[in-house]
MARPA-796217 format. One line per field, with one value per residue: x, z, y negated of N, C-alpha, C in turn; residue number from 0; residue in one letter. Coordinates in steps of 0.001 Angstrom, whole numbers. Atoms other than C-alpha are relative to their C-alpha. Layout:
MARPA-796217
n_xx <- X:... $
n_zz <- Z:... $
n_yy <- Y:... $
ca_xx <- X:... $
ca_zz <- Z:... $
ca_yy <- Y:... $
c_xx <- X:... $
c_zz <- Z:... $
c_yy <- Y:... $
num <- NUM:... $
residu <- A:... $
END
This chain:
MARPA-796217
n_xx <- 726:-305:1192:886:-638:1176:-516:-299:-986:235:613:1524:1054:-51:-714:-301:-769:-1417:124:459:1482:450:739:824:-325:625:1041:263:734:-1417:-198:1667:-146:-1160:367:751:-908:-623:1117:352:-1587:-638:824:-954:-1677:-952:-197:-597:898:976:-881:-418:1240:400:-1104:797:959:-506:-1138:507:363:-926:-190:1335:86:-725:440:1032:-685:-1072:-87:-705:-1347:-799:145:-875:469:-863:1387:963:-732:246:1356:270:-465:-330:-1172:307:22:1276:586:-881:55:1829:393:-924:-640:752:1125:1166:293:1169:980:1475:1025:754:1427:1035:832:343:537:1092:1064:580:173:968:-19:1553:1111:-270:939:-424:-1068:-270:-615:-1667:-988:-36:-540:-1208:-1464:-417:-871:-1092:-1033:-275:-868:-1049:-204:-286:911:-821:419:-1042:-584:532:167:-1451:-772:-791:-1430:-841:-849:832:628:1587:878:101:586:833:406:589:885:1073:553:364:1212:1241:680:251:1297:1114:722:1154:1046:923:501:-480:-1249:-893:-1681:60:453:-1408:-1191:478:-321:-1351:-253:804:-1218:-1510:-118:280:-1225:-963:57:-353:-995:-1629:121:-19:1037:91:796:662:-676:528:1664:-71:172:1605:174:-347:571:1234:312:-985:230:1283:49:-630:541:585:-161:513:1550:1004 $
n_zz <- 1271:750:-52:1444:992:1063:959:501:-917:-1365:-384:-281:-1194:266:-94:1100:-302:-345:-1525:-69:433:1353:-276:551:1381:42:-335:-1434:-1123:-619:479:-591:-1427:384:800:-1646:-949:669:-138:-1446:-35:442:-172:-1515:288:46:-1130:136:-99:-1985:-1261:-87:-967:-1246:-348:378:-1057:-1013:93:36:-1237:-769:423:-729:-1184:-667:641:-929:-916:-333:961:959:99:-896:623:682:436:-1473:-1450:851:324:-1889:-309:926:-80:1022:11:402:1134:806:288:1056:1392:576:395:780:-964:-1152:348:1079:-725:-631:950:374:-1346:-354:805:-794:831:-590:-1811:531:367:-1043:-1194:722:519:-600:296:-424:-838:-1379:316:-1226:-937:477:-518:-1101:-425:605:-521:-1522:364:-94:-859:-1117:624:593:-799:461:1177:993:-255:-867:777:51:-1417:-945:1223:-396:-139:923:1087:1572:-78:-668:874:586:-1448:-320:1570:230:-901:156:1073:-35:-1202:112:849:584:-275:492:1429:243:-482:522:-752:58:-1053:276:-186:-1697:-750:-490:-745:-1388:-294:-3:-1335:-1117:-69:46:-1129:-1214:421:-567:-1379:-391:318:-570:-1272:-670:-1093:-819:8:1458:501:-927:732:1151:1374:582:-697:593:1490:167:-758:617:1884:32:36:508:994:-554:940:780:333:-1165 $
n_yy <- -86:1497:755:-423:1115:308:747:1074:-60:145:-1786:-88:553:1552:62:312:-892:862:231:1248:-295:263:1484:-92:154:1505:105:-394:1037:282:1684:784:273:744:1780:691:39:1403:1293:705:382:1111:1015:-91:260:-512:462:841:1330:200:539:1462:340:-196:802:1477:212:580:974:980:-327:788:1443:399:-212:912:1436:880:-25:964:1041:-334:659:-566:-1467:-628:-1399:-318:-228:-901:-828:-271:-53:-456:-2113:-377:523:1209:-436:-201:1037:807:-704:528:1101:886:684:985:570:-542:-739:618:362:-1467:731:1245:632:-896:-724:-1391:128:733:-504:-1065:711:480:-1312:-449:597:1041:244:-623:697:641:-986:-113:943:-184:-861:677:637:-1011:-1389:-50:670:-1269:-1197:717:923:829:724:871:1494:804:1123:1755:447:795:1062:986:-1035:-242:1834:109:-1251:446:926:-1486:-84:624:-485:-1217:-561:630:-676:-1556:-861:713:308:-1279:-236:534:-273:-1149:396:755:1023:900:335:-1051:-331:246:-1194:-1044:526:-183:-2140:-367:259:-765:-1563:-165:565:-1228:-571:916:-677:-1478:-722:1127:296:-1721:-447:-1220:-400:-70:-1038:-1412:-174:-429:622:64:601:1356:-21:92:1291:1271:551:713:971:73:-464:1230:1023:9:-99:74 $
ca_xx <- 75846:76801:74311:72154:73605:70676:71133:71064:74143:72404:71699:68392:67721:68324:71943:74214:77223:80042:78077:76598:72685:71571:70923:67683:66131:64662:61180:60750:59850:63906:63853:60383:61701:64967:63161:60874:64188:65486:62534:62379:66336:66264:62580:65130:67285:69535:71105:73492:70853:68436:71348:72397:68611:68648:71959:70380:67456:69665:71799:69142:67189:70091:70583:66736:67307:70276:68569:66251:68249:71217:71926:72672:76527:77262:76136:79205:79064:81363:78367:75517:77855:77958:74418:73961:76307:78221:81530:81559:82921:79658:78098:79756:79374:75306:74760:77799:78340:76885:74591:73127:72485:70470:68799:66833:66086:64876:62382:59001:57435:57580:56630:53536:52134:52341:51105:48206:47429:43587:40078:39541:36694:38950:42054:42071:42519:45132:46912:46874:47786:50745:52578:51993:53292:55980:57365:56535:58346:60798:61315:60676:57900:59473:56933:58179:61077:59726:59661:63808:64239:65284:68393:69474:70163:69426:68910:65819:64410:64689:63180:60282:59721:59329:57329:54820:54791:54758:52280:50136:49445:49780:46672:44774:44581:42134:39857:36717:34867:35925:39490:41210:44958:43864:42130:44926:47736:45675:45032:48814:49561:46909:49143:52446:51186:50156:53752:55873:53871:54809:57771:60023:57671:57034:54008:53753:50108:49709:52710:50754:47359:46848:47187:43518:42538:44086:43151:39828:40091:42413:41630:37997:39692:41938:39478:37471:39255:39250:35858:34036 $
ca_zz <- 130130:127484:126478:123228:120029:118309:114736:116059:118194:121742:123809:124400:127458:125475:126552:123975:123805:124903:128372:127650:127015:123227:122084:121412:117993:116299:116791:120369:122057:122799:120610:122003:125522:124467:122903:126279:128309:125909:126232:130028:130068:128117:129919:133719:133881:135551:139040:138061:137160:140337:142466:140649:141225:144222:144793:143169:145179:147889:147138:146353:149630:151410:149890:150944:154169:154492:152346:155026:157694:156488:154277:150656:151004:153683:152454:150893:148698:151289:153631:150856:150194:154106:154446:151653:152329:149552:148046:147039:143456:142742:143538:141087:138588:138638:138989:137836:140505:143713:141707:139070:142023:144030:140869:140899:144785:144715:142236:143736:140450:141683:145070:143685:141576:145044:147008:144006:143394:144392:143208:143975:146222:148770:147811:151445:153421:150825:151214:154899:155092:152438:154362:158131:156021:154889:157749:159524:156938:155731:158485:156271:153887:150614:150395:153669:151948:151282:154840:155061:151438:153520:154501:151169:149744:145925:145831:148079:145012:143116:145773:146145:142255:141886:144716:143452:139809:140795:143996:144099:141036:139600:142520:141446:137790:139219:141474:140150:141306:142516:143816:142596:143052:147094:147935:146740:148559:151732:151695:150983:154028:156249:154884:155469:158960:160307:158540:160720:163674:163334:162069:163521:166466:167055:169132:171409:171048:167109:166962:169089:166903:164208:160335:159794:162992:161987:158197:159407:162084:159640:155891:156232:156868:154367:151953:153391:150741:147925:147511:149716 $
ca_yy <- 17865:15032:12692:13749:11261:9896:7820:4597:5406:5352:8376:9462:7572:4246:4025:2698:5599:2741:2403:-492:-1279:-1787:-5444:-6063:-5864:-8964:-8331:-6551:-9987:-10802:-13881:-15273:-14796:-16058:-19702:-19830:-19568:-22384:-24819:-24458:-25180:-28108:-29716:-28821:-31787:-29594:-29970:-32913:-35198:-34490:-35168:-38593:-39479:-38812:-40538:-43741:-43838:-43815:-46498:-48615:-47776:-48896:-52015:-52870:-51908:-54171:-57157:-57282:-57533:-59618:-62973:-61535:-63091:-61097:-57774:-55696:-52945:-51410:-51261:-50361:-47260:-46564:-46649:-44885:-41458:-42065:-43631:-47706:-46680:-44551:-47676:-49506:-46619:-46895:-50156:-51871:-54410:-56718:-58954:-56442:-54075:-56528:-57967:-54084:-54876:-57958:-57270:-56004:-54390:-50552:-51548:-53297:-50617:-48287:-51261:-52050:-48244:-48127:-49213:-52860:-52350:-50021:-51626:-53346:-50359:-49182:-51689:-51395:-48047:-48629:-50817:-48501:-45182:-47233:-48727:-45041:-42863:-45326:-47567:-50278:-52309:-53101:-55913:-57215:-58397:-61466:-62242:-62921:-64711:-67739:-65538:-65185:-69243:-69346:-65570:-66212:-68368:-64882:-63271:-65607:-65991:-62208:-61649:-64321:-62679:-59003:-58946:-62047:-62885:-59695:-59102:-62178:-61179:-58093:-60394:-61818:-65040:-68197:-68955:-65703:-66607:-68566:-65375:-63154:-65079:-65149:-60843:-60655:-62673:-61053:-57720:-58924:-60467:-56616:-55882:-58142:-57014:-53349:-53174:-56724:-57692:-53739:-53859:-51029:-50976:-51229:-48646:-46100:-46248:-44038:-45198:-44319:-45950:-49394:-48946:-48728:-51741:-54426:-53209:-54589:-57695:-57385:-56660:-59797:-61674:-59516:-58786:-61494 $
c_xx <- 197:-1602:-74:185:-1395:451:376:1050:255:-204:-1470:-775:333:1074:1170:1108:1545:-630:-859:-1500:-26:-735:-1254:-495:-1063:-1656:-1029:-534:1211:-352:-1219:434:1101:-138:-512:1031:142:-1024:186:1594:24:-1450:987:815:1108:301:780:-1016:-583:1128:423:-1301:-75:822:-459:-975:606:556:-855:-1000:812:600:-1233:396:686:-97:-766:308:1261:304:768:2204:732:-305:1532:-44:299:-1789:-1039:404:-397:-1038:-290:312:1090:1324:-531:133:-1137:-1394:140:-498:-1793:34:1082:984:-992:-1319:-1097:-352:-1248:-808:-980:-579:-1074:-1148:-1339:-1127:-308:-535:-1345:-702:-83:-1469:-2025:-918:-1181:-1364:41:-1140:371:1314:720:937:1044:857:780:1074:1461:1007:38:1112:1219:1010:98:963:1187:233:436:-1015:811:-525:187:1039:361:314:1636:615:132:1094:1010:144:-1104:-743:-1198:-850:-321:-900:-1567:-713:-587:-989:-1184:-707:-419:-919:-1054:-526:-34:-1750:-1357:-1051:-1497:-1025:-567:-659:1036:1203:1159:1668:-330:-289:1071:1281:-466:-390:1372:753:-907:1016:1260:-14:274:1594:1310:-323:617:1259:1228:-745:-182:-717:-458:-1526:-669:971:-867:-1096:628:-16:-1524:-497:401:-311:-1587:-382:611:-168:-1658:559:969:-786:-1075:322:157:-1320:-978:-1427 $
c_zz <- -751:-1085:-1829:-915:-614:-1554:260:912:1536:-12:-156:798:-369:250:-729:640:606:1667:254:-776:-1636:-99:-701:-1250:-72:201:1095:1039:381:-140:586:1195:44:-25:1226:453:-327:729:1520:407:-223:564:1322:-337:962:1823:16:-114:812:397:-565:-69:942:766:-315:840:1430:307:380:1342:1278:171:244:1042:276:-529:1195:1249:532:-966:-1158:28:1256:-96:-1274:-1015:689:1145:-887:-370:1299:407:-716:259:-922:-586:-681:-1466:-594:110:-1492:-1387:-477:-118:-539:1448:1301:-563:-990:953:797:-531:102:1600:267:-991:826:-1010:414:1139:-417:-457:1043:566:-499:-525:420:-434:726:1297:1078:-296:1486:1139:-487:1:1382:-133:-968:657:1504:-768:109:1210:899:-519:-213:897:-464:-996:-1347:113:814:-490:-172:1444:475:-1389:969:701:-1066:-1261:-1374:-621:139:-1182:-387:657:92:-1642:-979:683:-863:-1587:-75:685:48:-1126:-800:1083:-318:-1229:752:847:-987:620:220:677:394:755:2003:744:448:1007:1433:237:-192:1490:1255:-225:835:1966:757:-680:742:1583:388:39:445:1371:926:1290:352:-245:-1518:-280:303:-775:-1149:-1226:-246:1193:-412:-1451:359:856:-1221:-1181:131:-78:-823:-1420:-139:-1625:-1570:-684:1185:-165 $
c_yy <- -1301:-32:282:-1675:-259:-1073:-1354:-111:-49:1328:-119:-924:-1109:-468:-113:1134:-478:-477:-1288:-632:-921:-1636:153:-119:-1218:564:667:-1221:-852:-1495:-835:-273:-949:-1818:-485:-595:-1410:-1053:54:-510:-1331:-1198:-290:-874:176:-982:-1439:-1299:-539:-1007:-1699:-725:-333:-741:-1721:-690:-188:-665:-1422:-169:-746:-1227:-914:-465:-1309:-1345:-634:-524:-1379:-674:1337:-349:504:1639:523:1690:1363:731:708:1048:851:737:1223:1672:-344:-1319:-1705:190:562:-960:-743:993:326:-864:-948:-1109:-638:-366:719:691:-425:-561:1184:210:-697:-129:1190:852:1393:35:-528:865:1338:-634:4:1110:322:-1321:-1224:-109:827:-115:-551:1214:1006:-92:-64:1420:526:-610:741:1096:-295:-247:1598:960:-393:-718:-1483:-416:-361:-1349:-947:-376:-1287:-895:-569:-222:-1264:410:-146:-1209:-153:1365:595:-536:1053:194:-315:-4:1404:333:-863:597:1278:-26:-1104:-503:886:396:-673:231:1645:-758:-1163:-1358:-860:113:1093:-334:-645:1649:1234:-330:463:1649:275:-552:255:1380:-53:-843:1365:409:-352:463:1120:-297:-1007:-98:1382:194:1181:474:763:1443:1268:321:626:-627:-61:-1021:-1820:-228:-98:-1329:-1377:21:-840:-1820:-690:-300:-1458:-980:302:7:-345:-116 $
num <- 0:1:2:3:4:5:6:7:8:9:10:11:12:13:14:15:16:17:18:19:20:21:22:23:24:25:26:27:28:29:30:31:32:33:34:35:36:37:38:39:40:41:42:43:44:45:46:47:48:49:50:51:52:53:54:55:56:57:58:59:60:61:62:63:64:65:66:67:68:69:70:71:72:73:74:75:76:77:78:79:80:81:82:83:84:85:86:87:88:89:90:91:92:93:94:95:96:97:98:99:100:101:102:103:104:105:106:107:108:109:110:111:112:113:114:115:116:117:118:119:120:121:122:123:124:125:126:127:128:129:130:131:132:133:134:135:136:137:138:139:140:141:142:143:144:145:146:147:148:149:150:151:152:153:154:155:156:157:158:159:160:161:162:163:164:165:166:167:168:169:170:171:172:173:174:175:176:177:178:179:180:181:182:183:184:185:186:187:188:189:190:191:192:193:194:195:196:197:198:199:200:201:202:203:204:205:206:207:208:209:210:211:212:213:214:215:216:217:218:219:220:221:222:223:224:225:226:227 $
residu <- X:X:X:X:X:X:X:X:X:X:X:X:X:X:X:X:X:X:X:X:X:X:X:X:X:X:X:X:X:X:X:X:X:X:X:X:X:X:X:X:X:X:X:X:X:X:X:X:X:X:X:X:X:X:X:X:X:X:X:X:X:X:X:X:X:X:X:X:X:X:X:X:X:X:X:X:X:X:X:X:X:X:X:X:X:X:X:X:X:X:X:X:X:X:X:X:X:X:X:X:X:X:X:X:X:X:X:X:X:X:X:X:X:X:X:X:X:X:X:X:X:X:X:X:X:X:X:X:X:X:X:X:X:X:X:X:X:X:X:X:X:X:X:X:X:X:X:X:X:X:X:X:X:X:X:X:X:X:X:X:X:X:X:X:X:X:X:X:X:X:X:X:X:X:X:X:X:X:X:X:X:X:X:X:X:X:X:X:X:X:X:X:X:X:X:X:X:X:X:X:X:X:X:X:X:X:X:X:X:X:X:X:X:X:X:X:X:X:X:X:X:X:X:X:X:X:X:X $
END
């Protein structure tokens, strides 16, 4: 039985007579769905971008890792590549070269507003449990760091210069009362003491305790000095 012709050249059952379904007309909803599609297209940036994200983050991850480890002047891009997954060239093609690469290392601003990321009156045990996660998830403190600028020569000055503008005196400006910037220095090195324990001297006992468990024994005494 052939398919019943209607005027606007489809069959009956909506079937355009060439086999092929009828485009929609302008005011059925097409174009509305059409603009959505658009807008969520162009907020997606798309698999290419993720992935060189994601490639970034890992570059620079790897270049941590091996700051902390080994004098700047013996680190190769060669090796931060290695580490990384990924070729020395797409090193080169994010960051450019050696020294602009470890210039976005060595600074501790993003690490700071994780580290600094809580009310000042439970700030201590924040802090605390900040630098366990990291060293548990990441096998590594950014803020530790600091701990092997005499590794890395003039670099180290860097190094030492950022750390003091991003994390301690970036913490002093939020404490009140007397002796703001002593106080902060001394809770940053009560931090970076339980940070050296875990994660270089790797005490069997502190490893074995839970994060909350030690956040609840060490931020109190962390906290000692912001708000004494």
């Amino acid at each position: 039985m052939s398919a019943v012709s209607t005027p606007s050249g489809t069959s009956a059952s909506g079937t355009s007579l060439s086999g092929t379904p009828p485009t929609p007309a302008a005011g059925d909803g097409a174009t509305a769905k059409d603009a959505t599609a658009k807008d969520a297209t162009a907020r997606d940036p798309g698999p290419a971008r993720r992935d060189a994200e994601a490639t970034k983050a890992a570059i620079l991850r790897a270049a941590r890792h091996l700051l902390a480890r080994h004098a700047h002047g013996d680190i190769t891009l060669k090796a931060v590549a290695e580490r990384a997954g990924v070729s020395a060239p797409l090193v080169v093609k994010y960051f450019g070269n050696k020294d602009a690469l470890f210039a976005r290392v060595m600074s501790f601003a993003k690490d700071a507003d994780a580290l600094l990321d809580a009310p000042l009156e439970e700030l201590g045990r924040h802090m605390v449990r900040h630098v366990l996660v990291s060293q548990r998830e990441r096998g590594a403190d950014p803020v530790l760091r600091i701990a092997f600028a005499p590794l890395h020569g003039e670099h180290g000055d860097v190094l030492r210069a950022n750390f003091r503008a991003q994390v301690t005196e970036r913490l002093a400006a939020r404490l009140t009362g007397p002796d703001a910037g002593l106080r902060a220095e001394l809770a940053v090195a009560t931090l970076l003491g339980l940070g050296v324990m875990f994660g270089v001297a790797r005490g069997p006992e502190l490893r074995a305790a839970t994060v909350e468990e030690i956040a609840g024994r060490y931020g109190p005494t962390v906290q000692a000095h912001l708000t004494p």
